[in-house]
C-alpha angles and dihedrals in degrees: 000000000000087000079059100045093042082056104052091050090049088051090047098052098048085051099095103025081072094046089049092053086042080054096052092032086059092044097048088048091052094046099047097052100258106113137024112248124260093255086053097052082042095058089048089051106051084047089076102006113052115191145073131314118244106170140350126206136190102199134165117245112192089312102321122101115237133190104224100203113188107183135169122231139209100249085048109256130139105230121190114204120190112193120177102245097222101049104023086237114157103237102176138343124195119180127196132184146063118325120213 
């Protein structure tokens, strides 16, 4: 029980020191040219995805940098975008929810 709590504490406490290296990775990318910025992948995506933004990622796949959009839309579905950071390209969508 302590090995689990001592955990815990130990996981807690790294939390935001990652989010706070995402944070600088993200703005080093942007500012270097690599990648669009968020409010340029949101645009895009309202273009062909209306609805609310739930929650925006910057992850690293296999070396490439994506945008992981997840919005909600008004007919209720969950919809995941996934945009290549550098270029804007629509890589994969995947929708769940209720249809009307």
């Amino acid at each position: 029980m302590k090995i689990a709590a001592i955990l815990l504490a130990v996981l807690v406490l790294a939390s935001p020191a990652r989010a706070d290296g995402d944070h600088d990775r993200a703005r080093r990318a942007l500012e270097e040219g690599r990648i669009l910025p968020l409010a340029d992948i949101l645009a895009r995506a309202g273009q062909t995805h209306p609805g609310r933004l739930i929650e925006a990622e910057l992850e690293d796949e296999h070396g490439a940098l994506v945008y992981e959009l997840k919005l909600l839309g008004a007919n209720g579905q969950v919809v995941k975008l996934y945009y290549d950071a550098a270029t804007g390209e629509l890589l994969k969508s995947s929708s769940r929810g209720r249809h009307r």
